[in-house]
N, C-alpha and C positions, 0 to 999 in steps of 0.2 A: 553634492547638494546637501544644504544641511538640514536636520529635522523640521519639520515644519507642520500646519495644518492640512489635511491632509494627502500628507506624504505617507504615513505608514499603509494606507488604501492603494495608493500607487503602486506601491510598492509588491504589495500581495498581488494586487492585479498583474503587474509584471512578470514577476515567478509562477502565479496563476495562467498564464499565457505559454510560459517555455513548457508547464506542467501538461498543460494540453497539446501541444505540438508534439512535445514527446512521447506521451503516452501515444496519442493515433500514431508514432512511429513503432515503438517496439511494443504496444497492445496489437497493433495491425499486423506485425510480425510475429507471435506469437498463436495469433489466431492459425494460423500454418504451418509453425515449424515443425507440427507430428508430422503429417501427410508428406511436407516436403523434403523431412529426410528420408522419411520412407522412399521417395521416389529414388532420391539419390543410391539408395543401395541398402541403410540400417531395418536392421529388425527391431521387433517391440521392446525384446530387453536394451538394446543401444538409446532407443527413442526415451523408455523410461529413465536410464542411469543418465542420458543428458541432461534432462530434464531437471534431474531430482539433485545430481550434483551440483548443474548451475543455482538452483536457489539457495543450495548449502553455502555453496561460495558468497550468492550475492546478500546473506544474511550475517555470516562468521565471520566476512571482513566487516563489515561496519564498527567491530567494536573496535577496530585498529585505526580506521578512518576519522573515526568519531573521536578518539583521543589524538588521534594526530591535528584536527582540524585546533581544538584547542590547546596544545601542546604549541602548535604553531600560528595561532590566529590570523592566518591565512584561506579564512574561510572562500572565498573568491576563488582561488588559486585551484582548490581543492574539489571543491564544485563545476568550474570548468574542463580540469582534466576530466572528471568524472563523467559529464555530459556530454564529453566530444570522444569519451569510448565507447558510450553506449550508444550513443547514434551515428556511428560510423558504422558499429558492426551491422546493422543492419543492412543498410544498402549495399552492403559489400557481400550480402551471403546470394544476390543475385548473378555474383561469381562464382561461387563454390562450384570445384569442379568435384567433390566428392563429400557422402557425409561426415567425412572425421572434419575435413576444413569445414562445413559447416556448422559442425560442434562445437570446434575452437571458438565462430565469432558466436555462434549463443553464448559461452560461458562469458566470452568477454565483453559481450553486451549484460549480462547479469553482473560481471566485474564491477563495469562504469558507474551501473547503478547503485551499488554498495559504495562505492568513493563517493558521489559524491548527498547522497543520502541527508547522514548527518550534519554536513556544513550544509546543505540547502536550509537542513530543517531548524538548525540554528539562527542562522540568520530570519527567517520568518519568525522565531521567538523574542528574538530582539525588537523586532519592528511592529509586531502585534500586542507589546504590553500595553498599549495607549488606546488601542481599537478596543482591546479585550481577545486573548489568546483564541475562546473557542470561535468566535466570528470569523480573522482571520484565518486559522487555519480551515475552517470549514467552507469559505469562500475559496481559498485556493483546491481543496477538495473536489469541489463543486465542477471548478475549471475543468482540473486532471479528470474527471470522468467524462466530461465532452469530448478530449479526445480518445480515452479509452473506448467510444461506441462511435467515435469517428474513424479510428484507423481501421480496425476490422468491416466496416462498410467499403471502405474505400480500395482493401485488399479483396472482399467480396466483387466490387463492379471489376475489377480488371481480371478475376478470372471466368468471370461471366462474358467479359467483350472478347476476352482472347485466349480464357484458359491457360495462363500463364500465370505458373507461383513467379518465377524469376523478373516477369512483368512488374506482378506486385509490391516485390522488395525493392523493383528500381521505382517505382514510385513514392515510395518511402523514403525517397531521400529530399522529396520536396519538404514534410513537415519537419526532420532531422535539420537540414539548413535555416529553416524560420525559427526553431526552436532556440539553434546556436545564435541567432543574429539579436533575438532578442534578451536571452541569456547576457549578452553583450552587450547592450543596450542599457539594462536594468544596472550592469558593473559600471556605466560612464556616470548613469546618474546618480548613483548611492556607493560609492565606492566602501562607505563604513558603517556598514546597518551598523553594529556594535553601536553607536552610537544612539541608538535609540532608546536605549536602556541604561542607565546610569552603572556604572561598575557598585560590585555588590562590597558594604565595608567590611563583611564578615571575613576573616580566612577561610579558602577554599579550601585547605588543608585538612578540614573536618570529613570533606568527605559527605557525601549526598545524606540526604533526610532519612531519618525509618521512615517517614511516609513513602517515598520514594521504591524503599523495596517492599516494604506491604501490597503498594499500587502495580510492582511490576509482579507480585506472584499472582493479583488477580488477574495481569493483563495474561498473564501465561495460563492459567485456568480457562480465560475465554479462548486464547489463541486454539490449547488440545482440543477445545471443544465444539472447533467451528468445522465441519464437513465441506472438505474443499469442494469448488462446481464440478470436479472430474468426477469424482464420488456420484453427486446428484444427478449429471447427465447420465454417469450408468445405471444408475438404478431407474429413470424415465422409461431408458431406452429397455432395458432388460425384464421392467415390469409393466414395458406396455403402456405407463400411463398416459402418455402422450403422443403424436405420430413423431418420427425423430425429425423432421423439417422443422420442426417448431421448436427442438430442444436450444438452438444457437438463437430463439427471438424469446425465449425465457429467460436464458442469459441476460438478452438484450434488457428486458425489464425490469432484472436483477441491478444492473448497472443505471438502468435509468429513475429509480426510486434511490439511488445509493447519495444520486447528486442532490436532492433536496435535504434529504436524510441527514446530511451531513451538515449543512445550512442551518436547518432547522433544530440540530443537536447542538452545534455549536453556539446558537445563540444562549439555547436551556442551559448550557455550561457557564457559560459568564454568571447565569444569574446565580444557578444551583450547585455550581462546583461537581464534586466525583458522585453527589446522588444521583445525578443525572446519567452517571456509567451503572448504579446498579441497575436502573432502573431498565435499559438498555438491554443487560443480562436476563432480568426477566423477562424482556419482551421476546429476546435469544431465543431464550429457553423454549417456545416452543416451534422454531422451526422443522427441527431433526423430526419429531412424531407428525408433522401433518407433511415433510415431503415422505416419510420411512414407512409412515403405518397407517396414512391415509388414500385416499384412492385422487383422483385426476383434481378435481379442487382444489381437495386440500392441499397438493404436494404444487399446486400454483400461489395457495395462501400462503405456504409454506417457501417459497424461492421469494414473496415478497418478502415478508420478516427477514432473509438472510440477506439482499438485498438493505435493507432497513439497517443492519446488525452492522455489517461492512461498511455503507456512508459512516455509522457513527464511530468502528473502530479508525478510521484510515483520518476522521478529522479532530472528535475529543479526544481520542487517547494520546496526540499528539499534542494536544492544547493543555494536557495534565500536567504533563513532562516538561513542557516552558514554565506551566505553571509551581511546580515544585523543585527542580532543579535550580541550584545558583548556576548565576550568570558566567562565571568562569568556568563552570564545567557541563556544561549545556550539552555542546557537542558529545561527549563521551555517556552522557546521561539518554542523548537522542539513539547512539551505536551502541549501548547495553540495552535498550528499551527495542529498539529492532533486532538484534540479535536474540534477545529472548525470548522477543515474539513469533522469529522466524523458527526458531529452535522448535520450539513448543506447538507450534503448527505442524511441523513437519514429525515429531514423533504421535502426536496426536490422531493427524490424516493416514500415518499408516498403522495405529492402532485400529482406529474406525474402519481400516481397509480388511483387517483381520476381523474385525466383528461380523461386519458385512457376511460374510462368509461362513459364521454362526447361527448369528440371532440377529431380527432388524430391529427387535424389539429390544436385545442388550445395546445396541449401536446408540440405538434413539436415547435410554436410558442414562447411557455414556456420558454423548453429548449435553443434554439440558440436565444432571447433576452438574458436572462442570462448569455449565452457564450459573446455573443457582449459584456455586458455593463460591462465584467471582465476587459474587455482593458482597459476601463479608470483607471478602482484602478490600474492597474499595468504599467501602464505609469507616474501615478500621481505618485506612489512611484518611479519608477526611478528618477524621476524630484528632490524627497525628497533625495535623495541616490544616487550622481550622478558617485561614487568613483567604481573600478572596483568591481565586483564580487568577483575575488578572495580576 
């Protein structure tokens, strides 16, 4: 199908649709996978080094993905294998007959999702220059958290009705198959987003913008400096602020302000460009002291903002990076921008995890300097990038 009016909306809708399917598949599985390897046999240090390697994996491959995708502009190709390993593994860990086999399909459900990452996220840049990058991707955002608070409900009612994890995971192959069909659906009718976007006349051989890595040191400043949920559920649960029943429907509300958040960031981007990221980072900034150093309220105020923080990293900071990467090296600008991001999260969250265990007042500190001092790289790159978003 070739470009048209609106097509680029279809479009986003489309991928908007497989993003939901999937997340209620491997969000709905994730919601479990501590408990359930536990059952299978692993201790906390097995359940932690799963855990923490799968994301290592599913962030340090992207940048090999991400350049393969445009190495071989076979974005499609790319994004399929990738979507059909990460939602395989899931239904299939309602097999495992032990935890090492259900480690393997974690990791390779975090595999799938590093393949096919970048080529999704490119082709959504192709298709959104006409919409305006932060709309689209903030609309597919938007999507992807309905199933992130769909699948873990869904894995909830079936161990309510029958107390079955392995129930769970075999119900999870309902949205993994919708997800694949439409996935496939969306390749019949747009076989060449690329085409949305006119090929750039510049040589790629330059090599990305300084804006480009000004904007990825801020984004690695926000990443150290955002307190993963594991962090804030233990400290609820450890400081009493809350009864722990309620810790997994904070969550819930975290995720459920994330989807507008993201909508609503994305529009402020079209208009306002990277001001709209610092701005963001102020708002950041004071999550960490009203969940760390406040009492029950505050630390509800406090999971809104983070909430709030997440819609706008997971939809502008994607909307940045279409918007300042050329067109021929997109992909590999998408797998350096998640990879740096994941990097930086993860030495970050187990910095925070060592403070924690200090001072909650150096932790809180930590965090919202980090947030503040993202403003400057994302100012600086606007200044470098002064051309609109779209």
């Amino acid at each position: 199908m070739r470009p048209g009016a609106g097509q680029p909306l279809r479009f986003v809708l489309l991928l908007g649709l497989v993003s939901l399917f999937a997340d209620a598949t491997y969000e709905g599985a994730r919601s479990i996978t501590g408990p359930y390897l536990a059952l299978l046999g692993a201790g906390a240090a097995a359940v932690g080094a799963v855990a923490g390697f799968g994301e290592l994996v599913g962030y340090a491959l992207r940048l090999a993905t991400g350049y393969l995708s445009d190495r071989t502009g076979r974005y499609w190709a790319i994004a399929i294998l990738g979507y059909a390993v990460n939602l395989a593994a899931v239904p299939l860990l309602a097999l495992a007959g032990g935890w090492e086999v259900a480690a393997l399909l974690i990791i390779a459900e975090r595999t799938g999702k590093a393949i096919r990452t970048p080529a999704r996220d490119a082709m959504l840049s192709y298709v959104t220059r006409g919409m305006g990058h932060g709309r689209g991707f903030g609309l597919h955002e938007a999507l992807d958290q309905v199933g992130a608070v769909a699948g873990p409900l869904l894995v909830a009612g079936a161990l309510r009705w029958r107390g079955s994890y392995r129930l769970g995971f075999a119900l999870l192959l309902v949205p993994a198959l919708a997800a694949l069909a439409v996935l496939l659906e969306a390749r019949r009718l747009y076989p060449h987003p690329r085409e949305f976007e006119p090929a750039s006349r510049e040589v790629s051989a330059k090599g990305l913008p300084r804006a480009y890595w000004l904007y990825l040191g801020g984004v690695a400043l926000v990443a150290a400096g955002y307190a993963d949920f594991a962090l804030i559920a233990y400290h609820l649960r450890r400081a009493a602020l809350t009864p722990e029943a309620w810790i997994p429907l904070l969550y819930a509300v975290a995720m459920g302000v994330d989807a507008p958040a993201a909508l609503a960031f994305g529009r402020l981007y079209d208009r306002f460009g990277l001001r709209v990221l610092a701005g963001v980072s102020l708002l950041s900034a004071g999550f960490a002291p009203l969940i760390f150093l406040g009492g029950p309220r505050a630390a509800v105020a406090g999971i809104v903002l983070w909430g709030v923080g997440m819609g706008a990293q997971e939809s502008v900071m994607r909307a940045a990076v279409a918007g300042m990467a050329p067109a021929e090296r997109r992909g590999a600008a998408f797998g350096l921008f998640n990879a740096g991001y994941g990097f930086a999260w993860f030495l970050g969250s187990a910095l925070m995890g060592v403070l924690y265990g200090v001072s909650l007042s150096a932790l809180a500190v930590f965090s919202a300097a980090l947030e503040l001092g993202s403003m400057a790289f994302f100012l600086a790159a606007k200044r470098k990038a002064p051309a609109a978003p779209a």
